[in-house]
Legacy VTK file of the C-alpha trace (Angstrom):
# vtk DataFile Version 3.0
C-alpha trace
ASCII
DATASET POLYDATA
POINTS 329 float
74.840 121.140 129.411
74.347 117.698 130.656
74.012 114.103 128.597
72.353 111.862 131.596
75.100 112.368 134.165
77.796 113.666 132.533
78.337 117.488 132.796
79.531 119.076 130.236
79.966 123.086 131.456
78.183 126.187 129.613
78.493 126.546 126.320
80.441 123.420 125.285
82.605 122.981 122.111
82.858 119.115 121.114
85.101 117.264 118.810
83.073 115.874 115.698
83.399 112.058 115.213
85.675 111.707 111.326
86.370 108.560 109.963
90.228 108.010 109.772
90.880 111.472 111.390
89.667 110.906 114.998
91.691 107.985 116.353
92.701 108.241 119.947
95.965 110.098 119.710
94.153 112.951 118.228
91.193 112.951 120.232
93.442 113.124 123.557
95.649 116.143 121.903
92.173 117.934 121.013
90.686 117.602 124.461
94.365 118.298 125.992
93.474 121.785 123.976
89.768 122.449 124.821
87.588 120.099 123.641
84.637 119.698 126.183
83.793 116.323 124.678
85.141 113.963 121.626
83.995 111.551 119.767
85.559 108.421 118.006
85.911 107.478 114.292
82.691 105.660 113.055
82.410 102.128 113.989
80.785 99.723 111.726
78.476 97.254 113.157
78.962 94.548 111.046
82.378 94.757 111.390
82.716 94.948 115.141
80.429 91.732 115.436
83.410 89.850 113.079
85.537 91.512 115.718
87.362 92.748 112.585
90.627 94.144 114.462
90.831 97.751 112.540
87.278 97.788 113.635
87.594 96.887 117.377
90.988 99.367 117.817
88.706 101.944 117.318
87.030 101.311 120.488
90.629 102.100 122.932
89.502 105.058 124.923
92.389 106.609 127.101
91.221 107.950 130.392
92.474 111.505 129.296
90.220 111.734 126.410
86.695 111.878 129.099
84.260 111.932 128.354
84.143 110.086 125.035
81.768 108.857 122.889
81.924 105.719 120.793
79.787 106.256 117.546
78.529 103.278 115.731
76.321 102.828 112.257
74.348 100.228 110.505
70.773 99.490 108.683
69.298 96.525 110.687
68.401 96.233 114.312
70.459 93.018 115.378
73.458 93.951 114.569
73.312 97.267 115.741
71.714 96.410 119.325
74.710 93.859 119.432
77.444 96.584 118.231
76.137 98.713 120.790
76.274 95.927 124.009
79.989 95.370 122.532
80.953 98.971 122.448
79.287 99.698 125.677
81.621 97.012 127.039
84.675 99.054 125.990
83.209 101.339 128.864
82.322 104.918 126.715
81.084 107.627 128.523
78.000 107.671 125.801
77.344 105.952 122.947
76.043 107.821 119.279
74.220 106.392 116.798
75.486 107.502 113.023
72.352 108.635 111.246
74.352 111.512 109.360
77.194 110.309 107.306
76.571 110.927 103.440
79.223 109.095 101.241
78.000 106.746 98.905
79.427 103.516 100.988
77.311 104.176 103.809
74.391 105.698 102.764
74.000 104.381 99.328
73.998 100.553 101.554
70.586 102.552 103.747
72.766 103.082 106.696
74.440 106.948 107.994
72.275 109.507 106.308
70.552 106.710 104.127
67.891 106.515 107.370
67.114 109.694 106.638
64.843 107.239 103.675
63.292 105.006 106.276
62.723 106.901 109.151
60.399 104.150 111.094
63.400 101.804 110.291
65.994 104.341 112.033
63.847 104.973 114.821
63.013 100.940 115.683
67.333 101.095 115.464
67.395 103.736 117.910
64.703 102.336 120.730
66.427 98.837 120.187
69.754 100.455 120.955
68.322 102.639 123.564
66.973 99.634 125.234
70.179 97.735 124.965
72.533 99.548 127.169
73.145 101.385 129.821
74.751 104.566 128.847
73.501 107.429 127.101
72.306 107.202 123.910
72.719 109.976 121.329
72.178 110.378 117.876
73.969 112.398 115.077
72.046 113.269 111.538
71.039 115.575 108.884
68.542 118.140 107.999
66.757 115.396 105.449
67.355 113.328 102.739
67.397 116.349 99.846
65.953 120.292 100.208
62.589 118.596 99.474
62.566 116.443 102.647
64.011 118.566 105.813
62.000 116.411 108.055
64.827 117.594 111.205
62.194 119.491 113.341
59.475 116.520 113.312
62.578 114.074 113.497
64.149 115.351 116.546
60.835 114.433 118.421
60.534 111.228 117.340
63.850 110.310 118.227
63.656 112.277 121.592
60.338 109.412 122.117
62.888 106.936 121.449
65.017 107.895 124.343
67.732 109.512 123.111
69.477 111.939 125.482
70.874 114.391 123.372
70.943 115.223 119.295
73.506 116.476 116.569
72.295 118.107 113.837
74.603 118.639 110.723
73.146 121.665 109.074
72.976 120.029 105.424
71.455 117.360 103.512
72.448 114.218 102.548
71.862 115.334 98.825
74.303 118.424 99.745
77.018 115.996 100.835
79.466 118.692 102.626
78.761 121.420 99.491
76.746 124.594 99.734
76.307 126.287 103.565
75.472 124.968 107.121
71.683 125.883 107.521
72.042 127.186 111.050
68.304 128.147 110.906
67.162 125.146 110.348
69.411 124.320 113.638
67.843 127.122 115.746
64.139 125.654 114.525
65.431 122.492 116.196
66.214 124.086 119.282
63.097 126.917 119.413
60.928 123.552 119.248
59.141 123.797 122.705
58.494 120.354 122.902
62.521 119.025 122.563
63.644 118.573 126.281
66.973 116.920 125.272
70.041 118.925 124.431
70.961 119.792 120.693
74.053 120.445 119.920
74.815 122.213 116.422
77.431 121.096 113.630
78.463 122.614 110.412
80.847 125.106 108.720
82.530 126.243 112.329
85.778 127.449 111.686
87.054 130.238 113.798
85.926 130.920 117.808
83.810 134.066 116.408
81.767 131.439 114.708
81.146 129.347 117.742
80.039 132.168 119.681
77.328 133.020 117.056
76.095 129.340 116.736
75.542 129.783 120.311
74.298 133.497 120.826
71.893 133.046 117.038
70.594 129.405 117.360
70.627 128.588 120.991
71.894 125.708 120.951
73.580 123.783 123.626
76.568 122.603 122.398
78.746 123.155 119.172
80.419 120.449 117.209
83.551 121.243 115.110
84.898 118.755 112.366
86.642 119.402 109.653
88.188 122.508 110.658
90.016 120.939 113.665
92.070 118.595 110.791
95.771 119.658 111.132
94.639 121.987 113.958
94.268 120.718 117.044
94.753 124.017 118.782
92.252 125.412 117.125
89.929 124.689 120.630
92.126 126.415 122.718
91.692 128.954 120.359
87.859 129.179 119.870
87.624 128.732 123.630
90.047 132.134 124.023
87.756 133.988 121.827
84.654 132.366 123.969
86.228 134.104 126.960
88.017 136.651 125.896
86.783 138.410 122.510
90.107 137.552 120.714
92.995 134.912 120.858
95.293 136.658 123.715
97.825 133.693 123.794
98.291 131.814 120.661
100.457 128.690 120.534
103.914 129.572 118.779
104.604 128.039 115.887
106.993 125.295 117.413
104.397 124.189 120.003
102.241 123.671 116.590
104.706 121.755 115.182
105.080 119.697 118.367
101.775 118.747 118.133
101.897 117.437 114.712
105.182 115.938 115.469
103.625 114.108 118.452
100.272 113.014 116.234
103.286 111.377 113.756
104.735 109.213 116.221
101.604 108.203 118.331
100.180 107.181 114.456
103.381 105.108 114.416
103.125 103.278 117.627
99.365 102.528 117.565
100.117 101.143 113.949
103.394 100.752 112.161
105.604 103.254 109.997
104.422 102.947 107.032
100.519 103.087 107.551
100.999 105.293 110.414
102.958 107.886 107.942
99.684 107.245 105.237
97.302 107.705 108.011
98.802 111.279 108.923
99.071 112.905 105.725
95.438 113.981 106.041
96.424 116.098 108.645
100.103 117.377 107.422
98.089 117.954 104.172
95.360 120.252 106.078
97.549 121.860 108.216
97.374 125.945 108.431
101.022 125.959 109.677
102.355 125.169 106.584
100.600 128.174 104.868
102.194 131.274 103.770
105.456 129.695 103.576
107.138 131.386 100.207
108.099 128.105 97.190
106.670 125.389 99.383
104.709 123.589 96.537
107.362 120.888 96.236
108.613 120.594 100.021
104.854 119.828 100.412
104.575 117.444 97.546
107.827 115.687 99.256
106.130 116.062 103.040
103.054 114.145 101.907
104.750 111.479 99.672
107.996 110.182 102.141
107.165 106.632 103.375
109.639 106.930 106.290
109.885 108.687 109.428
113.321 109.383 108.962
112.463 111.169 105.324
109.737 112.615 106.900
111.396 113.983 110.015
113.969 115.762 107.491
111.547 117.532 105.922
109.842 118.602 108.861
112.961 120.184 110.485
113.249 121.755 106.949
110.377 123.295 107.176
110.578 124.102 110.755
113.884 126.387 109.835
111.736 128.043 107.004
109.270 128.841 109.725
111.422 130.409 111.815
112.818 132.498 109.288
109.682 133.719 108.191
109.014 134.885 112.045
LINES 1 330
329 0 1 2 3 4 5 6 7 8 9 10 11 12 13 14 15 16 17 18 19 20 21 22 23 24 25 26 27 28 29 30 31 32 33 34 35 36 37 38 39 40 41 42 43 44 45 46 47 48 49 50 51 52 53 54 55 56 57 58 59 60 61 62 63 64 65 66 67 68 69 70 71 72 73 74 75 76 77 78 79 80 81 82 83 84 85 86 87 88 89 90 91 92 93 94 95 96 97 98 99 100 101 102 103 104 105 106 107 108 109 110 111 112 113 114 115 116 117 118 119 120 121 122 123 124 125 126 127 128 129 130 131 132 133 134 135 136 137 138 139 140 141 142 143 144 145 146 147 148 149 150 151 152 153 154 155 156 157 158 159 160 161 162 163 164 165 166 167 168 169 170 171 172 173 174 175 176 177 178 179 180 181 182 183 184 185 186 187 188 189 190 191 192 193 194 195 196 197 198 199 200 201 202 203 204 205 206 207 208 209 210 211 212 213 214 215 216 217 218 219 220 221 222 223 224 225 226 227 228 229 230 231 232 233 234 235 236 237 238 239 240 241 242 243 244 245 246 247 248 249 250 251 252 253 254 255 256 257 258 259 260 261 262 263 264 265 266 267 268 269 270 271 272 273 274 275 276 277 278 279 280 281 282 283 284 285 286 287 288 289 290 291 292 293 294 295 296 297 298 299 300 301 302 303 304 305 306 307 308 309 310 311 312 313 314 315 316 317 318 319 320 321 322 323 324 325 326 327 328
């Protein structure tokens, strides 16, 4: 699969952009394990143009982590052509527009999913952001608004005229939220569409590498985007790629190179920001973590794990836990 120039291999498995989960040290670990492609956190466009510093971190792209995609959202044209010239400056490989985020913040305010209201309003945004730069321009939304108004099929076309070069589609509504089930039909009508040239790459509900290879093999699509399942498991790429090659996992990570990983997501939080909100920003992922399951009386070594504000207290109770891991080998 290609995006203009950049060549992505068969079959693809990319990184889904999640605010306050995909900063850099995470994307780099995931595409260290497989990821084809990875995306940053969302970047406001209003805040990027008051070169609001939590903001404009957000743009750091490591060489390792190519090819990388800055995503950015908004509701008016201005700001969002100007968002994109500044993140195109922090030299992405492409550049997404965020036409699929459903919280109330975003969408309630007409931007992320909330386009999915004013569709000649999101596509002037895209053709003015299209027209802007000089990268690729993708875009990342929903089925529709609610299960009256899955406009995706007729969408994708329009937005394809705008000069997109490649689509997500999040198999849900905004109305759905992240409730219900990924309609991977609807996906596959996307794709079957004889008149979509550009790539479409398929999101929703991917958990295990069996999954990925039916999103490919029963929709078609080009490319499949995992999101929430890759929180607290980076490996889980090298895993789905195994099973994309293999039929099974034939060489899992052990449980120590697991921990590693966290271990090394705990201190790069720490450098990029300090201790303390590098510990908060990390307990999204120690909390989501698979590694941690199955262990026998853990309730209140994980109640401890996600409340120490120290990396000292929190490097205690990871050893702890390492030890009951072993033991339960």
């Amino acid at each position: 699969m290609k995006i203009g120039n950049i060549d992505l291999g068969e079959r693809p498995v990319l990184l889904a952009p999640m605010e306050d989960v995909t900063d850099a040290s995470f994307r780099l670990i995931c595409r260290e394990q497989g990821a084809d492609m990875v995306y940053t956190e969302f970047v406001s466009a209003d805040a990027l143009i008051r070169n609001i510093q939590s903001t404009t971190r957000k743009l750091h792209i490591n060489e390792g982590e190519r090819p990388a995609v800055i995503q950015i959202y908004g509701r008016e044209i201005e700001p969002m052509v100007e968002a994109a010239r500044i993140a195109e400056a922090a030299s992405p490989d492409i550049i997404d527009i965020n036409f699929g985020c459903p919280v109330k913040k975003v969408a309630g305010k007409g931007a992320g999913a909330g386009m999915l209201r004013d569709i000649p309003r999101m596509l002037a945004i895209t053709r003015a952001v299209v027209d802007a730069v000089k990268v690729p321009v993708t875009v990342k939304t929903r089925l529709g608004w609610d299960h009256e108004s899955k406009i995706i099929v007729e969408l994708a076309e329009q937005l394809q005229d705008c000069g997109i070069q490649a689509l997500t589609v999040h198999g849900r509504t905004r109305s759905q939220l992240y409730s219900g089930t990924a309609d991977w039909d609807m996906i596959a009508r996307v794709k079957a569409n004889p008149r979509l040239r550009i790539p479409v790459i398929g999101n929703g509900d991917i958990t295990t590498g069996r999954q990925v290879v039916e999103a490919f093999e029963q929709s078609g699509v080009d490319a499949v985007m995992v999101g929430r399942a890759s929180i607290g498991q980076p490996w889980i790429f090298n895993e789905m790629k195994q099973v994309m090659k293999h039929g099974e996992v034939v060489k899992p990570l052990s449980t120590s190179e697991k921990s590693a990983l966290l271990r090394r997501q705990i201190n790069e939080s720490i450098d990029r920001i300090d201790e303390y909100r590098g510990i908060l920003h990390i307990r999204r992922h120690l909390a989501a973590s698979p590694l941690f399951k199955g262990i026998p009386h853990f309730r209140d070594t994980r109640i401890a794990m996600l409340r120490a504000n120290t990396y000292t207290e929190l490097d205690e109770i990871l050893t702890r836990i390492e030890n009951m891991l072993n033991e339960n080998l």
